[in-house]
N, CA, C and O atoms as a GROMACS GRO file, in nm:
protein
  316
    1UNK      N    1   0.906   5.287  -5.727
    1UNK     CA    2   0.842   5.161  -5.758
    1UNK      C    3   0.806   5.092  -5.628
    1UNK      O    4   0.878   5.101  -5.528
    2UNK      N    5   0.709   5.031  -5.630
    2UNK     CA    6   0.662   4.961  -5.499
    2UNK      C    7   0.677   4.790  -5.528
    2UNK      O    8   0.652   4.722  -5.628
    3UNK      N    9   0.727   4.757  -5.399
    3UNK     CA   10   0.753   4.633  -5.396
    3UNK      C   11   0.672   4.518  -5.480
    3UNK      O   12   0.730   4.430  -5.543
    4UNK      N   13   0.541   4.533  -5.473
    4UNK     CA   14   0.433   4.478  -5.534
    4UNK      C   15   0.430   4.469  -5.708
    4UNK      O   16   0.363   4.390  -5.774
    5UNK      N   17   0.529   4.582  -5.764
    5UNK     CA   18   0.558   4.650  -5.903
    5UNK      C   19   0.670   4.570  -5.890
    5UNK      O   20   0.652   4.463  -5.947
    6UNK      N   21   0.748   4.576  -5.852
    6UNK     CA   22   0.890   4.496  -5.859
    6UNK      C   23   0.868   4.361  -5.856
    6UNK      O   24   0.935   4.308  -5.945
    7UNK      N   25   0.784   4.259  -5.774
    7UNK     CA   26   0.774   4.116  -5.780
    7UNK      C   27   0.675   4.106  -5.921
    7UNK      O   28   0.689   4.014  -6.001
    8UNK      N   29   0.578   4.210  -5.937
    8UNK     CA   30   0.531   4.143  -6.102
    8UNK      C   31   0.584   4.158  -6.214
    8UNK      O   32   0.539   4.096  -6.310
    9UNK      N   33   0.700   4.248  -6.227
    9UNK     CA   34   0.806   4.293  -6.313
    9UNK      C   35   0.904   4.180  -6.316
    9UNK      O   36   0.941   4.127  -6.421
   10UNK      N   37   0.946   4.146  -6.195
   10UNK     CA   38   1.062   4.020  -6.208
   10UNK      C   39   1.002   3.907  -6.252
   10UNK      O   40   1.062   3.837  -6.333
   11UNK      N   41   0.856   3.864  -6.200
   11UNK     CA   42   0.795   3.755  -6.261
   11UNK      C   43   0.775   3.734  -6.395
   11UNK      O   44   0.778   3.623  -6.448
   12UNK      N   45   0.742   3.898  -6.484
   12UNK     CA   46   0.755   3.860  -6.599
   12UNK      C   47   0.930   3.832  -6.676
   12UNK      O   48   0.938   3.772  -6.784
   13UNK      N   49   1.021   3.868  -6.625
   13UNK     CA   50   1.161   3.852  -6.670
   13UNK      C   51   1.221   3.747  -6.614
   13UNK      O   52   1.342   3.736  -6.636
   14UNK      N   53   1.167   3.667  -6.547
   14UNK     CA   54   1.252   3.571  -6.478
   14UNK      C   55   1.290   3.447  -6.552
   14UNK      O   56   1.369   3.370  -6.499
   15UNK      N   57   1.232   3.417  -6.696
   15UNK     CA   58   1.241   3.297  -6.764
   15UNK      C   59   1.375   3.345  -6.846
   15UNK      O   60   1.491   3.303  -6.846
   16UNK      N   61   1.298   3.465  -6.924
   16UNK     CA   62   1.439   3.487  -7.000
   16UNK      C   63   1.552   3.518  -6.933
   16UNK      O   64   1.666   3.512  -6.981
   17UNK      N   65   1.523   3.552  -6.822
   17UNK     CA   66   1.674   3.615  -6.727
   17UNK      C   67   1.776   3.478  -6.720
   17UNK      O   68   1.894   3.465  -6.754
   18UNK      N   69   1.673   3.381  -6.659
   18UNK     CA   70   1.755   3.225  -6.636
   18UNK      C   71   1.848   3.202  -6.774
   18UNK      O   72   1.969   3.183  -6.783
   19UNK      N   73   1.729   3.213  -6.893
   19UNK     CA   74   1.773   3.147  -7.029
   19UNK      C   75   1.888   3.263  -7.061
   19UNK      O   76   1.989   3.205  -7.103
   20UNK      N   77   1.906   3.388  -7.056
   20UNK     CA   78   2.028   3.505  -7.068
   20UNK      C   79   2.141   3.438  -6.977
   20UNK      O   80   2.240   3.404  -7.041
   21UNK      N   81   2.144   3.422  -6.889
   21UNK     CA   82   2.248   3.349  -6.806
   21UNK      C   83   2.306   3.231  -6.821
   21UNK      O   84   2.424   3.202  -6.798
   22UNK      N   85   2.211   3.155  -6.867
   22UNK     CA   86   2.246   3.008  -6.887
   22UNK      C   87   2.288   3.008  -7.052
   22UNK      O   88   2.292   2.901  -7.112
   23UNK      N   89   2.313   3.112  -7.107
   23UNK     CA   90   2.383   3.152  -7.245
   23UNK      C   91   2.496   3.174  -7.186
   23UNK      O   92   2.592   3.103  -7.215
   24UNK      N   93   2.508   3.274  -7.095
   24UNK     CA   94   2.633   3.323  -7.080
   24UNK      C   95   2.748   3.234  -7.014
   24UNK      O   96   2.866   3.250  -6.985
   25UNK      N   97   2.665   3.145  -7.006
   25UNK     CA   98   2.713   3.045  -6.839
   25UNK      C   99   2.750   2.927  -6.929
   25UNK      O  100   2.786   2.828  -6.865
   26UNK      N  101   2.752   2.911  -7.085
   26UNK     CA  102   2.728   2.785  -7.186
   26UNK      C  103   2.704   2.647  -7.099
   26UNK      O  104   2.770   2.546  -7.074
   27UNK      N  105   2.556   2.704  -7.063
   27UNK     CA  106   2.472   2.602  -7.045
   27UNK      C  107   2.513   2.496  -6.861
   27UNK      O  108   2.480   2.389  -6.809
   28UNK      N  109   2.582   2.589  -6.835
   28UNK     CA  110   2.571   2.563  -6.653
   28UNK      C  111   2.502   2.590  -6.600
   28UNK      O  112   2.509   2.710  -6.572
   29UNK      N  113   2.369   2.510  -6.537
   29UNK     CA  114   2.288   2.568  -6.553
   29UNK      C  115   2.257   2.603  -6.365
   29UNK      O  116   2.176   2.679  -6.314
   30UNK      N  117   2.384   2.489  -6.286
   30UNK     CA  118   2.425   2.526  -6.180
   30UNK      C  119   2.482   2.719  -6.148
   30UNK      O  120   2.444   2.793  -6.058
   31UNK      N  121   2.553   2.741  -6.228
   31UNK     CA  122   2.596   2.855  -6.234
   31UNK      C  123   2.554   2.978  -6.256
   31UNK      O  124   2.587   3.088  -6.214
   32UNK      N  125   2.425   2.913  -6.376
   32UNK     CA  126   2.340   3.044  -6.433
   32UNK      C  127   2.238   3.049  -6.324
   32UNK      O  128   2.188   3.155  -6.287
   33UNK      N  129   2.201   2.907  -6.261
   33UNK     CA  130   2.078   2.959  -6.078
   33UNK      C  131   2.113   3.035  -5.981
   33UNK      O  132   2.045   3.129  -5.940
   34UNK      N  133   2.275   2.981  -5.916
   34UNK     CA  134   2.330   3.105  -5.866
   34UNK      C  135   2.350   3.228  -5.902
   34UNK      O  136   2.350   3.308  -5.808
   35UNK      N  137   2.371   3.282  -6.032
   35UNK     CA  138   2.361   3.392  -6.091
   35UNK      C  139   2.298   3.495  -6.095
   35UNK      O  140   2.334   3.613  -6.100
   36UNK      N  141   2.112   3.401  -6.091
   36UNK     CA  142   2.011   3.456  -6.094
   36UNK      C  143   2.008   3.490  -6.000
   36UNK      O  144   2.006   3.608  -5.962
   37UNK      N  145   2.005   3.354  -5.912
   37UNK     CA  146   1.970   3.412  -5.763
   37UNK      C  147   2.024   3.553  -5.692
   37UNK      O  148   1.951   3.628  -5.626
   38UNK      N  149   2.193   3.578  -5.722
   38UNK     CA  150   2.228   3.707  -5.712
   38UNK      C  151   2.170   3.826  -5.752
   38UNK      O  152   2.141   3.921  -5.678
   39UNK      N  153   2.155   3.818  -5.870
   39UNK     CA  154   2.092   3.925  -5.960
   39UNK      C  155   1.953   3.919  -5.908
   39UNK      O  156   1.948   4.001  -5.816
   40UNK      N  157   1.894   3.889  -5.916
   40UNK     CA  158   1.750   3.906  -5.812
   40UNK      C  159   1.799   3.948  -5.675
   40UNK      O  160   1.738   4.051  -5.647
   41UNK      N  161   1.858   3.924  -5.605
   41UNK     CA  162   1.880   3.985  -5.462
   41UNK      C  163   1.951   4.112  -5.515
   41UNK      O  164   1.888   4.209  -5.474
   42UNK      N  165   2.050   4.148  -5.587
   42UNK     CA  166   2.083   4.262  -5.602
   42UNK      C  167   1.999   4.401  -5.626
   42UNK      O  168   2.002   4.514  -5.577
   43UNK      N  169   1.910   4.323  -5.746
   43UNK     CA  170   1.809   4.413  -5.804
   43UNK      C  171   1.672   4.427  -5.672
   43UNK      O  172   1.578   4.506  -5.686
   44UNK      N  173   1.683   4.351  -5.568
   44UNK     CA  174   1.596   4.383  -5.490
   44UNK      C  175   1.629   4.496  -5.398
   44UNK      O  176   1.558   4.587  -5.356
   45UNK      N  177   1.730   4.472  -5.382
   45UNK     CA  178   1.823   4.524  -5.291
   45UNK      C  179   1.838   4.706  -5.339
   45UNK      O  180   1.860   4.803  -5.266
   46UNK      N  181   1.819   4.698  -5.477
   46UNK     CA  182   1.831   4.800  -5.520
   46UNK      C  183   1.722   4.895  -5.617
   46UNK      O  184   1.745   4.992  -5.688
   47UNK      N  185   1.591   4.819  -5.585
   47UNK     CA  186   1.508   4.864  -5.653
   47UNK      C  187   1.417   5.037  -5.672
   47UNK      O  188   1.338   5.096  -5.747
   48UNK      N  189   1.492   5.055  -5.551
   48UNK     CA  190   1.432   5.212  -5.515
   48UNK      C  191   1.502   5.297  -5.555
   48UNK      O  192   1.502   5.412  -5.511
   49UNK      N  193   1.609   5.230  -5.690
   49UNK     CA  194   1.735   5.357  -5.744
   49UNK      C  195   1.667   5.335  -5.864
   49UNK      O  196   1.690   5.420  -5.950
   50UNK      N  197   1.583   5.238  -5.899
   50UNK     CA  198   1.570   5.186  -6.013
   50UNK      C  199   1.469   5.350  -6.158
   50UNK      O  200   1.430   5.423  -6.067
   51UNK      N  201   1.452   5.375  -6.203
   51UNK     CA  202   1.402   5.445  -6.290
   51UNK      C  203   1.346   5.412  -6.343
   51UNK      O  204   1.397   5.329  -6.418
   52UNK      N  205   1.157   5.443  -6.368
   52UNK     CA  206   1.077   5.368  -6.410
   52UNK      C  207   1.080   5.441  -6.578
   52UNK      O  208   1.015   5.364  -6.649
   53UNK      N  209   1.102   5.492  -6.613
   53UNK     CA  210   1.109   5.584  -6.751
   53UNK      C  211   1.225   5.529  -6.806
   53UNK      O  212   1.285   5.603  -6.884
   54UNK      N  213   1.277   5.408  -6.782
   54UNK     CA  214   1.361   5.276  -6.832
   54UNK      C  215   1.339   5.172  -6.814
   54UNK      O  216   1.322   5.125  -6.702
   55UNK      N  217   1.333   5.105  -6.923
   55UNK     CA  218   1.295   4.936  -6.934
   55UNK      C  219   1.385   4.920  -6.827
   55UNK      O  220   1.499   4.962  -6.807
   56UNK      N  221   1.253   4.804  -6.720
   56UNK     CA  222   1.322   4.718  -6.624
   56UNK      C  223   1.393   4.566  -6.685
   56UNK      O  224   1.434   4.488  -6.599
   57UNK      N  225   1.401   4.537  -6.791
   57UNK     CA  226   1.431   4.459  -6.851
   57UNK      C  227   1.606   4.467  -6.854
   57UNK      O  228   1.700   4.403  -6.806
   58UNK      N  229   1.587   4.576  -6.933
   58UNK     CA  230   1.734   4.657  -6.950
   58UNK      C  231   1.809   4.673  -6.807
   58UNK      O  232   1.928   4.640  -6.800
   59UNK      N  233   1.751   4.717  -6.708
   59UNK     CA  234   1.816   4.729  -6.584
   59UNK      C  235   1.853   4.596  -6.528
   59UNK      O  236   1.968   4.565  -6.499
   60UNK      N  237   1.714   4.495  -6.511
   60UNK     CA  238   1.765   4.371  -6.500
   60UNK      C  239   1.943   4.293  -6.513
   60UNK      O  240   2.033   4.254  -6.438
   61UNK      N  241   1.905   4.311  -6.702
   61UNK     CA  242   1.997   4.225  -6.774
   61UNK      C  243   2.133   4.272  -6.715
   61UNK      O  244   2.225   4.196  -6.687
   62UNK      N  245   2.135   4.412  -6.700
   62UNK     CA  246   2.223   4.481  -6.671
   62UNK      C  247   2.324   4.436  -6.545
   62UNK      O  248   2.444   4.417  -6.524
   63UNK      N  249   2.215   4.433  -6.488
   63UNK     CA  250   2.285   4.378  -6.302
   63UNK      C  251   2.324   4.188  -6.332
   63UNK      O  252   2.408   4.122  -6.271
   64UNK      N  253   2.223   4.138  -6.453
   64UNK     CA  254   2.296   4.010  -6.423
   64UNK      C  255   2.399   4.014  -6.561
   64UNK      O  256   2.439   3.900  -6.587
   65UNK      N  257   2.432   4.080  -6.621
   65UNK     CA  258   2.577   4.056  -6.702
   65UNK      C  259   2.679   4.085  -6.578
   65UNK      O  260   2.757   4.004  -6.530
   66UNK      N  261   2.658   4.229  -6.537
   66UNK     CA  262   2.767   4.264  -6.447
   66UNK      C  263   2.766   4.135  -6.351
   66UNK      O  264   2.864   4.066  -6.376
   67UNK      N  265   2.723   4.106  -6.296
   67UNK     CA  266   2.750   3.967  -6.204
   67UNK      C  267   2.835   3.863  -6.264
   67UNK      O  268   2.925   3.803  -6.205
   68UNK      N  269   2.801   3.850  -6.372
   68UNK     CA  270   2.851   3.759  -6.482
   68UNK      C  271   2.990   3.791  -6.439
   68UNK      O  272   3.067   3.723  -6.370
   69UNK      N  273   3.008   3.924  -6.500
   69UNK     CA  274   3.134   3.926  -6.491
   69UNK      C  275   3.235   3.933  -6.361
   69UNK      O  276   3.348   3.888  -6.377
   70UNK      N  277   3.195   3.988  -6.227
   70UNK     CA  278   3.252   3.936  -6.139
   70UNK      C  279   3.221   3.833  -6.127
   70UNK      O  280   3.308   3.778  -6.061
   71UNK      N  281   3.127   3.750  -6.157
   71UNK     CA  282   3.173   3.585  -6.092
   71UNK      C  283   3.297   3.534  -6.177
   71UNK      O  284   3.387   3.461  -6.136
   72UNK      N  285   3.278   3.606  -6.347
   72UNK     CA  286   3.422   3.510  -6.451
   72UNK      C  287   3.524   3.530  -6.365
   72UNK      O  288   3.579   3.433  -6.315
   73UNK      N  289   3.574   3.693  -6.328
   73UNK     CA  290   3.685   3.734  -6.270
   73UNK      C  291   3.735   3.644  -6.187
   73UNK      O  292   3.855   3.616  -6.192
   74UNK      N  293   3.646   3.583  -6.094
   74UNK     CA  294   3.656   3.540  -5.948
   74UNK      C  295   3.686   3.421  -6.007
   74UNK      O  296   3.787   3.386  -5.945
   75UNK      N  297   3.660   3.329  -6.094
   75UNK     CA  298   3.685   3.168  -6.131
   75UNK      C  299   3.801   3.231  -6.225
   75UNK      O  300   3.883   3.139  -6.231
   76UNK      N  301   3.847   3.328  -6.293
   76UNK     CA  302   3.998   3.326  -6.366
   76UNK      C  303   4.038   3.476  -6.327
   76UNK      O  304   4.042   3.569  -6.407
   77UNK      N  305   4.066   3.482  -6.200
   77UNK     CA  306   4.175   3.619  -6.158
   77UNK      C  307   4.289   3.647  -6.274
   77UNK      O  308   4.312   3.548  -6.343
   78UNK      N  309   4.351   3.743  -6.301
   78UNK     CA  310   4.452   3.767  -6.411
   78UNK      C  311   4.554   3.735  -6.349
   78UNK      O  312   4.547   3.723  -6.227
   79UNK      N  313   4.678   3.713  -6.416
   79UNK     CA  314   4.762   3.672  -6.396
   79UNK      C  315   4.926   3.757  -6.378
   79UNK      O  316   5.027   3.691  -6.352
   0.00000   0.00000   0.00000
């Protein structure tokens, strides 16, 4: 995928990505920007593993649940 494919791909996912986060985040919406913001640097960071014969949607969501969940970890470590 070329960089140029990757910024018009994220542009189209970037509304629902916020609104997926800011679900997960019940409505922090401080929390769900940082979120994004990760998950966009991750997925940039990692776009040349990415597989185009799979929804980038799916890959997306993917990298920002997993974030999700290390950030929960990190605000409630187990005990």
């Amino acid at each position: 995928m070329t960089r140029e494919r990757f910024i018009e791909l994220v542009e189209q996912e970037q509304e629902g990505l916020r609104r997926f986060l800011l679900a997960l985040c019940e409505g922090n919406r401080e929390d769900a920007d940082d979120l994004a913001q990760e998950t966009l640097l991750k997925a940039y960071l990692s776009y040349d593993g990415f597989v185009e014969r799979f929804k980038f949607s799916t890959w997306l969501y993917r990298i920002a649940y997993n974030s999700f969940i290390d950030y929960t970890r990190l605000q409630h470590p187990p005990t």
